[in-house]
C-alpha positions as CSV (number, residue, x, y, z in Angstrom):
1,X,0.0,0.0,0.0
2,X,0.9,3.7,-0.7
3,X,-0.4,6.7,0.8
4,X,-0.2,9.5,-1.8
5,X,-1.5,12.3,0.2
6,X,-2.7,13.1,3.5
7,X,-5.1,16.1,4.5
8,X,-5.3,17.0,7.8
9,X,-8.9,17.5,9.8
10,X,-9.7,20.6,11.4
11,X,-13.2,21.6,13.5
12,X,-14.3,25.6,13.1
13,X,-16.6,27.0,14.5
14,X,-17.4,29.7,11.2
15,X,-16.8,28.0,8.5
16,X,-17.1,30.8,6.0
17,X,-14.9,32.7,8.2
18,X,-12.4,30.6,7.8
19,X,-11.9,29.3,4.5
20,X,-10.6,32.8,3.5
21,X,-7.5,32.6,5.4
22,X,-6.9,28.7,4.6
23,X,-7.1,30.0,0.4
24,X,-4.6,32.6,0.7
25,X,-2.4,29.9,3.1
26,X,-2.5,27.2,0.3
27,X,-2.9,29.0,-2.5
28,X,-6.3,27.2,-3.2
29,X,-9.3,27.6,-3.9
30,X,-11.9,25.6,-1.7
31,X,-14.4,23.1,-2.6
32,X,-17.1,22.8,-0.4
33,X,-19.8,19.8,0.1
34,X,-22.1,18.8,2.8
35,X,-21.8,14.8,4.4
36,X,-24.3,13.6,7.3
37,X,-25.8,17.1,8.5
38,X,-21.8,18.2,8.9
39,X,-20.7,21.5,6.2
40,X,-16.9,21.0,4.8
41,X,-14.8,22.4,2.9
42,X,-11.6,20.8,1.5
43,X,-8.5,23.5,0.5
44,X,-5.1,22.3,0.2
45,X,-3.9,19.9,2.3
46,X,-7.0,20.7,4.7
47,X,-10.4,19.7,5.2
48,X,-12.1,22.0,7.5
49,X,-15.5,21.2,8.9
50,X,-18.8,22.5,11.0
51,X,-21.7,21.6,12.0
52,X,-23.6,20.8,15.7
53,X,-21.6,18.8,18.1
54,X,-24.0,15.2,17.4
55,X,-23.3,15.7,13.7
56,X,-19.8,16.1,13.7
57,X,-19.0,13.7,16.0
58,X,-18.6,11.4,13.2
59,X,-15.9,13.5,11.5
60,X,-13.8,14.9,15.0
61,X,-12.6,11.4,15.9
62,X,-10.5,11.1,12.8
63,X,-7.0,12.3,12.5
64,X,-6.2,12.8,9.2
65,X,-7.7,11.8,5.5
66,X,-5.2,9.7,3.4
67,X,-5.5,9.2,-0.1
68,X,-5.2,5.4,-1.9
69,X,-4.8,4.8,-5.0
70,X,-6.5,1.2,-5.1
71,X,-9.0,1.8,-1.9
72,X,-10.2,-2.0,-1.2
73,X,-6.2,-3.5,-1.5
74,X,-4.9,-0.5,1.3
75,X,-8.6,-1.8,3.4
76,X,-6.9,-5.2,3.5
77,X,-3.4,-4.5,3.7
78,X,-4.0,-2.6,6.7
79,X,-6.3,-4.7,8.3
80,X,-4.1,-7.7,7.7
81,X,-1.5,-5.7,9.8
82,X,-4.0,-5.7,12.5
83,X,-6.5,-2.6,11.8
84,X,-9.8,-2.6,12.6
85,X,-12.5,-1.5,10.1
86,X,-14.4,0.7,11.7
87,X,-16.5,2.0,8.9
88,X,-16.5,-0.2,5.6
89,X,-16.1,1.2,2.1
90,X,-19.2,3.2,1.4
91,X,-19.7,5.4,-1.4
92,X,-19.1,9.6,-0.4
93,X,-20.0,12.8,-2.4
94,X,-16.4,13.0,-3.3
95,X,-15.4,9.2,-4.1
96,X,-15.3,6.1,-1.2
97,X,-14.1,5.4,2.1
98,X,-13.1,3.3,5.1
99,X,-12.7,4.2,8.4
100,X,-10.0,2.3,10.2
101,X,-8.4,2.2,13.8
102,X,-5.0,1.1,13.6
103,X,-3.6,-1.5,15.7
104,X,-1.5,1.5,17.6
105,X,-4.7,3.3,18.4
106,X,-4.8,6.2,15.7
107,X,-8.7,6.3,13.7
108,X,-7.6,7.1,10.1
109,X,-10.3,7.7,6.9
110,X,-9.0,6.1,3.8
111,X,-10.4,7.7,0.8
112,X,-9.8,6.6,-3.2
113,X,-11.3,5.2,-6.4
């Protein structure tokens, strides 16, 4: 398996407020999308979220986002090396994920095709 990218996660409370100063940061514009009642807005490296406590509950416990490029064979890989699928590959606005607690604790979302 090979991680080409990782985008770190990160709460705010204002959304719009923020995305200006994460644009002129990266250099990027953002692209925003809505998941499970929770308002995000991917820029750069970042994926900035928002939304009431209950909804983003699902999104805070994750530490970072790391991109796959074959999605079911990192699944595997990493769960034959001891990680626990927390959330199977589903379908997302934005392509399909896992959710998966590795065996030293950390809760990583793998995204891909």
């Amino acid at each position: 398996m090979t991680i080409d990218s990782v985008v770190a996660r990160q709460r705010v409370e204002n959304l719009d407020a923020a995305v200006p100063f994460y644009e002129k940061l990266t250099g990027s514009t953002a692209s925003r999308f809505a998941f499970a009642g929770v308002t995000l807005a991917s820029v750069g490296p970042f994926l900035l979220f928002a939304g009431p406590d209950e909804a983003v509950q699902r999104v805070a416990g994750v530490a970072a986002t790391l991109t796959v490029a074959n999605l079911d064979a990192a699944v595997e890989e990493a769960k034959a090396g001891g990680a626990e699928i927390v959330m199977p590959v589903q379908p997302t606005p934005n392509g399909r994920r896992a959710v998966l607690r590795h065996p030293y604790g950390g809760v990583f979302e793998y995204v891909g095709p």
